[in-house]
C-alpha positions in Angstrom: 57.5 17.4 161.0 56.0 20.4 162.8 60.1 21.6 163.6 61.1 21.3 160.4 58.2 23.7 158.5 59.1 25.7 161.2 62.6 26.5 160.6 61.8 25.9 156.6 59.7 29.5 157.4 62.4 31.2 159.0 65.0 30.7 156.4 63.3 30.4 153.1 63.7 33.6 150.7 60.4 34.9 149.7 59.3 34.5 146.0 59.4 38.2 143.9 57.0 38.4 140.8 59.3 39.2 137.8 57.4 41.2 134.5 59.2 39.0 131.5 59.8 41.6 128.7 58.9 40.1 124.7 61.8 42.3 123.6 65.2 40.0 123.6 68.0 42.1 125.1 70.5 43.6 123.2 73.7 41.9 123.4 77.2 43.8 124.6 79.3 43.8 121.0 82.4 41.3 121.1 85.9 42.3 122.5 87.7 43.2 119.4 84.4 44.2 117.7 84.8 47.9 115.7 80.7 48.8 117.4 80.5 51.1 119.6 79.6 50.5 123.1 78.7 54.0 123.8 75.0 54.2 123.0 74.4 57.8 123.7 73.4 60.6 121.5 74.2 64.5 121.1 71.7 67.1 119.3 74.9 70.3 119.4 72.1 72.5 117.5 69.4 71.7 120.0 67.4 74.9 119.8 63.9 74.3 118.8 64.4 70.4 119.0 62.1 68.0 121.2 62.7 64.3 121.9 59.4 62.8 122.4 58.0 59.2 122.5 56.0 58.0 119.6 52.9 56.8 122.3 49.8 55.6 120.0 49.7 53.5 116.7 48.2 56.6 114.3 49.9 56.4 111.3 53.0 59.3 111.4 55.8 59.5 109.5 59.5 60.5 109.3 60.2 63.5 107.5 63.2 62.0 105.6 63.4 58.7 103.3 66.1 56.1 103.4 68.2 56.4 100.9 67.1 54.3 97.9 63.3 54.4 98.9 61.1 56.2 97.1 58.8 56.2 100.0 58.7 57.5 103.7 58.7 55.3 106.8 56.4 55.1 109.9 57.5 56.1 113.2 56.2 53.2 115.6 55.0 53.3 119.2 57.3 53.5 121.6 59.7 54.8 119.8 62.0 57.8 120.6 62.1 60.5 117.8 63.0 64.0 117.5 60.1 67.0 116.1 61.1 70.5 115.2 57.9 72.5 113.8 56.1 69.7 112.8 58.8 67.8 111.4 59.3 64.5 113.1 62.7 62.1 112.5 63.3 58.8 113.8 67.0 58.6 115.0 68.4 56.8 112.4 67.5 59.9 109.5 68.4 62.3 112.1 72.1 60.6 112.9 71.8 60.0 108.9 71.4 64.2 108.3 73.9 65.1 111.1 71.1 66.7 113.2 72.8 63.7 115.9 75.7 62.9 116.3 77.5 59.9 118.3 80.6 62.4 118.4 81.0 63.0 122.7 83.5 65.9 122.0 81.3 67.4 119.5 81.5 70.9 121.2 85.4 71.0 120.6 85.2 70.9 117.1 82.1 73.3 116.4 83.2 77.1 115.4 85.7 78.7 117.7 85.4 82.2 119.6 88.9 82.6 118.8 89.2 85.1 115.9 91.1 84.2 113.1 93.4 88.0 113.6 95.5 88.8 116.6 93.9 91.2 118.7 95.9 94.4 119.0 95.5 96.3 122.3 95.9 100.1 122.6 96.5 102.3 125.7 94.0 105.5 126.4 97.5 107.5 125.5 98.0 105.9 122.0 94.4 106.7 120.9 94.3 110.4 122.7 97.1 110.7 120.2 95.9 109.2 117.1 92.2 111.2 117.4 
């Protein structure tokens, strides 16, 4: 028997510990399905913004009420809101508002640097000559 926990040694795999997670995973939407796969976010007016995680179970809540609620809702631990002076969303008020968007080409449709009137160019010459 001694040969066989021998080679047993040499070519088991060792054992890993694994951390289980409580939270069940979020399943990939259906082929065909009209979700979005594309989980990311854009802030375009980002100035003055901060994305910070809710880490302590004080009562704080969202600036903003659901529609049809004549109430505010907690923000939760551990989870991801924005705060501008105080003001804290969660990211369902602030995709709700339009501070977020889910739009990736969002900075091709803001407000162009084009102007709206063709831009005339004048020599040195023609504007000696108009002065």
């Amino acid at each position: 028997m001694k040969p066989f926990r021998q080679n047993l040694k040499k070519t088991a795999t060792p054992v890993r510990s694994v951390k289980m997670s409580l939270v069940p995973p979020t399943e990939p939407p259906l082929q065909g399905s009209t979700e979005q796969s594309d989980s990311r976010l854009y802030l375009p007016d980002h100035d003055g913004w901060v994305a910070a995680i809710k880490r302590d179970w004080n009562k704080e809540y969202c600036f903003s009420q659901k529609p049809g609620e004549n109430h505010y809702h907690l923000l939760l631990s551990g989870e991801i809101y924005l705060e501008r002076g105080g003001d804290k969303f969660c990211l369902n008020c602030a995709l709700r508002h339009g501070v977020l968007t889910r739009e990736r080409t969002y900075w091709q449709k803001g407000p162009s640097s084009v102007p709206d009137t063709p831009i005339s160019l004048t020599t040195d010459d023609e504007q000696l000559t108009e002065g």
